[in-house]
C-alpha positions as a Markdown table, in Angstrom:
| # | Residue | x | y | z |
|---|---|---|---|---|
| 1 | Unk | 9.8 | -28.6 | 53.0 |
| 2 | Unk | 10.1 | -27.3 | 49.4 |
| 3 | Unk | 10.4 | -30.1 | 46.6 |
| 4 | Unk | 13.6 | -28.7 | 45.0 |
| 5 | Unk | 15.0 | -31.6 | 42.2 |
| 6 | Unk | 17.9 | -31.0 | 39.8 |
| 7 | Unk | 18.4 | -34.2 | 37.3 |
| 8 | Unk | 15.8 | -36.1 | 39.1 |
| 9 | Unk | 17.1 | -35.5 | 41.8 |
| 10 | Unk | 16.6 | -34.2 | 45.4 |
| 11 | Unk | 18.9 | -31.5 | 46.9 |
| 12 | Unk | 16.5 | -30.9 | 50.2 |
| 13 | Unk | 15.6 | -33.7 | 52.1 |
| 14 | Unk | 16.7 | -35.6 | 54.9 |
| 15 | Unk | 20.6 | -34.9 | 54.6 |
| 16 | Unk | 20.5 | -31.9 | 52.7 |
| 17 | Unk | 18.5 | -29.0 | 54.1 |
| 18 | Unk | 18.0 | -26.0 | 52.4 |
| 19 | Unk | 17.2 | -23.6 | 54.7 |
| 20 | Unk | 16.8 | -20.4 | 52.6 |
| 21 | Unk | 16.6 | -19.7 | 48.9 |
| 22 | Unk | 16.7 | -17.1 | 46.5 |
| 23 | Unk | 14.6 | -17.6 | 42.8 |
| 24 | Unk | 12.6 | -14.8 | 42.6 |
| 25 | Unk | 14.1 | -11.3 | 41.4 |
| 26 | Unk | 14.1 | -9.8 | 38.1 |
| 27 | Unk | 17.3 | -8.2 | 38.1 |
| 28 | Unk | 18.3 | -9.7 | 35.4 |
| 29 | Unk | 15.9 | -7.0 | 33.5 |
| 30 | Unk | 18.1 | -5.6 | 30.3 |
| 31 | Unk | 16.4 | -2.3 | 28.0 |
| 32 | Unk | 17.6 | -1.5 | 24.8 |
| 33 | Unk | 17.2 | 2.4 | 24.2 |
| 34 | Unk | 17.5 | 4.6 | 21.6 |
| 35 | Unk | 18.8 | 8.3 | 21.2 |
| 36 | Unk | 17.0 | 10.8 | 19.8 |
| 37 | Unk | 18.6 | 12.6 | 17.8 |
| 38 | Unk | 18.2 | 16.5 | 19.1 |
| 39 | Unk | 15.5 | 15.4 | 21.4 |
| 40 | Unk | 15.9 | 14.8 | 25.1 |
| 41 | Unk | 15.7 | 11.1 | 26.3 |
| 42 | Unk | 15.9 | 7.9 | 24.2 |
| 43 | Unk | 13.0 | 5.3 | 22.8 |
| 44 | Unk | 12.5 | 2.5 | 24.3 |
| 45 | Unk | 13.4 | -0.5 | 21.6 |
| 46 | Unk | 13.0 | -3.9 | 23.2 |
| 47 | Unk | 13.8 | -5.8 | 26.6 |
| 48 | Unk | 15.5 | -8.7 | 27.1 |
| 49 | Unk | 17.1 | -11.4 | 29.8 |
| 50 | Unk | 19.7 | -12.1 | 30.5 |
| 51 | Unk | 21.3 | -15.0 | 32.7 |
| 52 | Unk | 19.3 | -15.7 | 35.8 |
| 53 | Unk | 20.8 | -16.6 | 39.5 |
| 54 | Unk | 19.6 | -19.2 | 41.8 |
| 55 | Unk | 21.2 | -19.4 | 45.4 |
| 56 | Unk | 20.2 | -21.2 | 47.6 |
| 57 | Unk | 21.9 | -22.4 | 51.8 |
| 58 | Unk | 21.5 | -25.1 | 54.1 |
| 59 | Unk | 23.4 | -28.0 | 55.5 |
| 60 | Unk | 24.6 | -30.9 | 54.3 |
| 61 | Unk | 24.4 | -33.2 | 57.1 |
| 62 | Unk | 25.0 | -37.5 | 58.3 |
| 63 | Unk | 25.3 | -39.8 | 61.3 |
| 64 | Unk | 29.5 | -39.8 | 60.8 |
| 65 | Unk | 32.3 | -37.9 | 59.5 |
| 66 | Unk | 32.9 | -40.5 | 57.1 |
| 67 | Unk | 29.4 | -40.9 | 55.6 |
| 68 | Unk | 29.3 | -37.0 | 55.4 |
| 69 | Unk | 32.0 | -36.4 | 53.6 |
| 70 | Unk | 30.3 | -39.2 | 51.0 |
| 71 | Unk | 26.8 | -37.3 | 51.0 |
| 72 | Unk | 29.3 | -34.1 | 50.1 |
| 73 | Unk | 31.0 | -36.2 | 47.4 |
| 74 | Unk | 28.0 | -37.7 | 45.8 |
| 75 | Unk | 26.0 | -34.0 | 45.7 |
| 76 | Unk | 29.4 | -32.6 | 44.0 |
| 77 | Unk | 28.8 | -35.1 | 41.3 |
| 78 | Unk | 25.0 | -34.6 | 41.0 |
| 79 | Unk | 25.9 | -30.6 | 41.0 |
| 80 | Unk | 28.5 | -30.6 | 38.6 |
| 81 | Unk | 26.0 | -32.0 | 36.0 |
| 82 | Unk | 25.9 | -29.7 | 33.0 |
| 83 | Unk | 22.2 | -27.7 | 31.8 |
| 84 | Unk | 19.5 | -30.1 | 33.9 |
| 85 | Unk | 16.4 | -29.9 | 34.4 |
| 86 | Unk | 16.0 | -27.8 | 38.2 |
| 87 | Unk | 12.7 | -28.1 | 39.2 |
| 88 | Unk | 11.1 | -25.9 | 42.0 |
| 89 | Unk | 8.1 | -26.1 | 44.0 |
| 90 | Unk | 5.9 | -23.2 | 44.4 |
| 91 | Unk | 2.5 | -23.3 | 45.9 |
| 92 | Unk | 0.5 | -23.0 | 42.4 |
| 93 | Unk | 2.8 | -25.7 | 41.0 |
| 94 | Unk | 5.9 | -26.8 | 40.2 |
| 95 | Unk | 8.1 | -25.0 | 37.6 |
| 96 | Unk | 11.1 | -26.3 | 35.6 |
| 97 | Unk | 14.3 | -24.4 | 34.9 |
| 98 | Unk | 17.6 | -25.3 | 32.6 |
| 99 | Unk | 20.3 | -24.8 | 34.5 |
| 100 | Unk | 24.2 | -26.2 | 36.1 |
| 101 | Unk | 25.6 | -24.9 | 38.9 |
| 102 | Unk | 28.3 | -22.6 | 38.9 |
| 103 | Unk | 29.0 | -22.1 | 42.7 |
| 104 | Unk | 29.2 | -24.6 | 45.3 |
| 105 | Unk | 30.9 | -23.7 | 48.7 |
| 106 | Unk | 31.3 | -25.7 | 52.0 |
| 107 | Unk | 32.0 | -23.6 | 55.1 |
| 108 | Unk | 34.1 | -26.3 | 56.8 |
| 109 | Unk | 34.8 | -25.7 | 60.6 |
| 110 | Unk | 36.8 | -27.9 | 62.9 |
| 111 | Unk | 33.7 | -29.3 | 64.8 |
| 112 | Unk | 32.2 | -29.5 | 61.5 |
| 113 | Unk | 31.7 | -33.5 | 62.0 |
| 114 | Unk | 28.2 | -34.7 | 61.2 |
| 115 | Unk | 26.9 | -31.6 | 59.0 |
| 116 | Unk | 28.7 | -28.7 | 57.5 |
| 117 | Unk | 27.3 | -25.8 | 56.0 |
| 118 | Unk | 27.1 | -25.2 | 52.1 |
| 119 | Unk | 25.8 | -22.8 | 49.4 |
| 120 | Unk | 25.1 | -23.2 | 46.3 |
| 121 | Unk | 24.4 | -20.7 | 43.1 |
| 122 | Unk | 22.6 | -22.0 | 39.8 |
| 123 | Unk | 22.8 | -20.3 | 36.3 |
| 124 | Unk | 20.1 | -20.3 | 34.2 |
| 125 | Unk | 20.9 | -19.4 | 30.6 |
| 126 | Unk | 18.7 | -20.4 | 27.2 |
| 127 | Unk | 16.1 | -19.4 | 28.4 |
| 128 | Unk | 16.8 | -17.4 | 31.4 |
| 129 | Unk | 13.2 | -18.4 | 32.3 |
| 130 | Unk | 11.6 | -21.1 | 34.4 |
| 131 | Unk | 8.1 | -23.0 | 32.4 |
| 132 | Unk | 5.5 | -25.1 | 33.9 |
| 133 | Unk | 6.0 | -29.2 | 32.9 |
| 134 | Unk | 2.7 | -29.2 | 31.3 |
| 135 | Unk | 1.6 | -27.3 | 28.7 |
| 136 | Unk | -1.5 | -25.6 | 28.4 |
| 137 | Unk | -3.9 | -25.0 | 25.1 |
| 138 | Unk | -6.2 | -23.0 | 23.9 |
| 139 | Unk | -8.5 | -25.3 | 21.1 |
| 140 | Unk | -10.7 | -23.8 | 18.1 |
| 141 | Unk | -12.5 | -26.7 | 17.0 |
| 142 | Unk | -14.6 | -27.3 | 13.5 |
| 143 | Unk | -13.4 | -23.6 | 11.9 |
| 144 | Unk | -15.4 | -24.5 | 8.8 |
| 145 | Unk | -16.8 | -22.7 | 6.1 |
| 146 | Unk | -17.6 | -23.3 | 2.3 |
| 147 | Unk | -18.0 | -21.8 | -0.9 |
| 148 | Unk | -19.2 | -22.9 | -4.8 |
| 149 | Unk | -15.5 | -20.9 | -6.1 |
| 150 | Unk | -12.8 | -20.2 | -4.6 |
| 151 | Unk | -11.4 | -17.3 | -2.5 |
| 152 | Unk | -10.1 | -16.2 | 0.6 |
| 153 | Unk | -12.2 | -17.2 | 3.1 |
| 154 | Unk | -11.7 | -15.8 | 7.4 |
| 155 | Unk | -12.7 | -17.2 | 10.4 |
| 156 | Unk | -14.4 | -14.3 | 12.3 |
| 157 | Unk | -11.7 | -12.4 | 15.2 |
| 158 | Unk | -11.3 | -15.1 | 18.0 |
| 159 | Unk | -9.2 | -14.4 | 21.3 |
| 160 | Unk | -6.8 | -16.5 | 23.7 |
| 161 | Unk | -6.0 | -15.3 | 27.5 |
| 162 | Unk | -2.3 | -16.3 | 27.6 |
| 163 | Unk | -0.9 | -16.7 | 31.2 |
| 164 | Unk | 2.7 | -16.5 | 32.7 |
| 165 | Unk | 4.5 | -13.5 | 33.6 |
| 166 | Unk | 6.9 | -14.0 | 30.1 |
| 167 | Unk | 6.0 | -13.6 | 26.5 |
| 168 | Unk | 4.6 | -17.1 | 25.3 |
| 169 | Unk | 6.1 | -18.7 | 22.3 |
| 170 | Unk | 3.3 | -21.1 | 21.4 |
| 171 | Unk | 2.9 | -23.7 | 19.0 |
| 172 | Unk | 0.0 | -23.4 | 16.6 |
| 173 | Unk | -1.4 | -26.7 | 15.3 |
| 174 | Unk | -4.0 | -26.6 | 12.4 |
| 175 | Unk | -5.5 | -30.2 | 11.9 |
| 176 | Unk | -7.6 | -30.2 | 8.5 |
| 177 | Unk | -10.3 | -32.6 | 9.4 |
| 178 | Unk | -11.3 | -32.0 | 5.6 |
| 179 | Unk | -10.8 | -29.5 | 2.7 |
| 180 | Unk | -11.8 | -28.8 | -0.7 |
| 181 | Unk | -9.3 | -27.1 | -3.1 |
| 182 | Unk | -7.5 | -25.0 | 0.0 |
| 183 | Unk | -3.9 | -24.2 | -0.6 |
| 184 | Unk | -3.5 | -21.2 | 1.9 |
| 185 | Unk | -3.2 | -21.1 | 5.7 |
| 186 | Unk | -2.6 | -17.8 | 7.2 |
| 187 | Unk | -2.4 | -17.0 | 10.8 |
| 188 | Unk | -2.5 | -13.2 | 12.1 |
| 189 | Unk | -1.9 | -11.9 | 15.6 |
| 190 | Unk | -4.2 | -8.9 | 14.7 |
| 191 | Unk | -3.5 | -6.7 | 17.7 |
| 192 | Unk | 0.2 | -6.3 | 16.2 |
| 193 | Unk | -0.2 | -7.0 | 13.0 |
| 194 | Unk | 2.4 | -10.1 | 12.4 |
| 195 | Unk | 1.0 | -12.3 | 9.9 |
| 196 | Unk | 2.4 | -15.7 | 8.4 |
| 197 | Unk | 1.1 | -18.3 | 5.7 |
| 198 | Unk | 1.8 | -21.5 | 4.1 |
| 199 | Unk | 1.0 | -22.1 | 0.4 |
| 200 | Unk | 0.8 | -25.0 | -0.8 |
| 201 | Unk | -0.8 | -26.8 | -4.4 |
| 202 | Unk | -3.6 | -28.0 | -2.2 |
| 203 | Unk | -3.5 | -29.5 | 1.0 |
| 204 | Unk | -5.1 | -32.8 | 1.7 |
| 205 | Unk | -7.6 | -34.1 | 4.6 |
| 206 | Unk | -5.6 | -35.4 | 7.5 |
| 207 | Unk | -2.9 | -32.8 | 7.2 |
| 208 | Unk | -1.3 | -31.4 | 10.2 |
| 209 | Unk | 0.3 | -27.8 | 10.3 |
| 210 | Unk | 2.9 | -26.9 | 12.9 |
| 211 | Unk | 3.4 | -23.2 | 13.1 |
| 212 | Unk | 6.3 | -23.7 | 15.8 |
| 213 | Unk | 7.4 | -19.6 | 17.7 |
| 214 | Unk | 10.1 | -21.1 | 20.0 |
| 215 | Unk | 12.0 | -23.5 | 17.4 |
| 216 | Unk | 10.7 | -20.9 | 14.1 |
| 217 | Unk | 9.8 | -24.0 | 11.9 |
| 218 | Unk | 6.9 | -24.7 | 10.3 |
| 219 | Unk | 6.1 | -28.2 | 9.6 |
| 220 | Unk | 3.6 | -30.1 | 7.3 |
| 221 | Unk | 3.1 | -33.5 | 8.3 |
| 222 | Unk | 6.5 | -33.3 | 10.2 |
| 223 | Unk | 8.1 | -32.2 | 7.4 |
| 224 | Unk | 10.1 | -28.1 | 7.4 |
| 225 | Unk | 8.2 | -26.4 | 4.8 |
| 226 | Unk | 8.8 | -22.5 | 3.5 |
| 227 | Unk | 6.8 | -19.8 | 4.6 |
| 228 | Unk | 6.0 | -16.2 | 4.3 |
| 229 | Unk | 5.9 | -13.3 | 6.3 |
| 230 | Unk | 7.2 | -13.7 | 10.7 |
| 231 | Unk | 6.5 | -15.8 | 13.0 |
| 232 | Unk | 3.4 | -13.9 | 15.3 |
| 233 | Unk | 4.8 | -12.4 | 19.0 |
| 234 | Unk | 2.4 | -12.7 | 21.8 |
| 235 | Unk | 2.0 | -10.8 | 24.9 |
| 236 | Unk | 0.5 | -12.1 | 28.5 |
| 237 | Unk | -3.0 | -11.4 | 28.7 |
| 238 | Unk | -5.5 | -11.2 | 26.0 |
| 239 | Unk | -4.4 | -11.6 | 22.1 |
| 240 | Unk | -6.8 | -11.4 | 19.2 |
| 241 | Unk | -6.1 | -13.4 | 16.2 |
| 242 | Unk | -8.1 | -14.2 | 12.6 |
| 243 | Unk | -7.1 | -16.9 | 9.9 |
| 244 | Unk | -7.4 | -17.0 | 6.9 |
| 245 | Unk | -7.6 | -19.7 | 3.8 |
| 246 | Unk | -7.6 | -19.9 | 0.3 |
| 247 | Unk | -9.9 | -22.5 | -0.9 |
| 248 | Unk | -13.6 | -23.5 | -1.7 |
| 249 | Unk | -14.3 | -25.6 | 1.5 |
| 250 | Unk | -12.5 | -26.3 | 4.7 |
| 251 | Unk | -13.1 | -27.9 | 8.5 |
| 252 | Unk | -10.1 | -28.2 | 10.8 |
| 253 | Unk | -9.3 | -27.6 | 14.4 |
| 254 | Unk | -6.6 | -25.2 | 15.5 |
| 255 | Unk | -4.6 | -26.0 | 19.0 |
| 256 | Unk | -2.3 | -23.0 | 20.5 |
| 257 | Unk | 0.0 | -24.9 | 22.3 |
| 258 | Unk | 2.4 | -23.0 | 24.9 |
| 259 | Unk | 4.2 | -23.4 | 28.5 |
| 260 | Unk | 3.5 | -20.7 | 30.7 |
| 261 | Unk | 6.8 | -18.6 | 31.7 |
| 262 | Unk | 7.6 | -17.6 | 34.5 |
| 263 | Unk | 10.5 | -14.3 | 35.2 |
């Protein structure tokens, strides 16, 4: 029996069978295209998601009519609990999606005593993705170097396998174990290009640098600070990426932190 849980709760289990379910497609797929002008066909732009469906049917079943039409009451209240937490059970793990429920239908027949067949559709919105519960990370421990003046010092090109089957949005974490004069950070995805940095009069040892893609904050210390340039996109699969720092001497460990998403 697949562990299916919305609000810490389970909807498949002794009393409420779900006999088949539907998670999987993509149809939600949506391409922006351009026209070009005097040109046959259009450029492709970006792609997108939009809401995502989860149906699933069963039976909803107990010893009486009256006890039944409880276990139907009590799931209507669990179901009509606004953007929980739906968590699914596949066989490499188990992976969490935001959603309510938007349909839920009883098919109600005369001998329809002790069980009663239902359906019921989930919408999954912001994101229209599921994500593991854990995270995973990537660490880059002791990126150190050191100088008698000061310039702009680069780590040599390092690489991260992300995994997932949707564009991470990762956190990157720079922990300065210890610096001399350094008052630029600056993180590059150097396949694309996108660059951003954090200046600052100097940074201090013990300072902790959140470069956040899903919330686009960065934080010093837990403090929103100003920034230059974008915040980096990834892709699935293999992403090189250098830093760089301004200063005479520095040692700190950087942490890409991300969920893996799933379509």
């Amino acid at each position: 029996m697949r562990s299916l849980i919305f609000d810490g709760e389970s909807i498949n289990n002794s009393n409420i069978l779900i006999k088949e379910i539907s998670f999987e497609d993509v149809s939600n797929r949506h391409i922006n295209y351009q026209k070009i002008t005097n040109r046959d066909g259009s450029k492709f732009v970006a792609d997108e998601y939009n809401i995502k469906k989860i149906t699933m049917s069963g039976i909803v079943k107990d010893t009486t009519a009256p006890l039944l039409d409880d276990r139907i009451d009590d799931l209507k209240e669990l179901l009509s609990r606004e953007e929980k937490n739906l968590d699914i059970e596949y066989i490499s793990g188990t992976r969490r999606f935001v959603a309510s429920c938007t349909k839920f239908d009883t098919q109600r027949d005369h001998y329809h005593l002790t069980f009663v067949p239902i359906t019921i559709e989930f919408t999954i919105s912001d994101p229209p993705l599921g994500k593991d519960l854990d995270t995973t990370t990537g660490s880059y421990d002791g990126l150190n170097d050191s100088t008698a003046s000061t310039i702009t010092l680069a780590t040599g090109e390092k690489s991260i396998q992300f995994a997932g089957t949707r564009r991470p949005l990762p956190k990157l974490q720079f922990t300065i174990n210890s610096c001399l004069g350094l008052r630029e950070i600056k993180f590059e995805n150097t396949d694309n290009g996108d660059w951003i940095k954090v200046e600052k009069t100097h940074f201090q040892d013990g300072d902790i640098l959140i470069i956040d893609c899903d919330d686009l904050t960065v934080k010093l210390n837990g403090t929103e600070i100003d920034y230059e340039g974008v915040f980096p996109e990834f892709v699935v699969g293999w992403v090189d990426f250098k830093c760089y720092f301004v200063g005479q001497a520095y040692n700190m460990d950087l942490d890409i932190i991300y969920y893996r998403l799933w379509l």
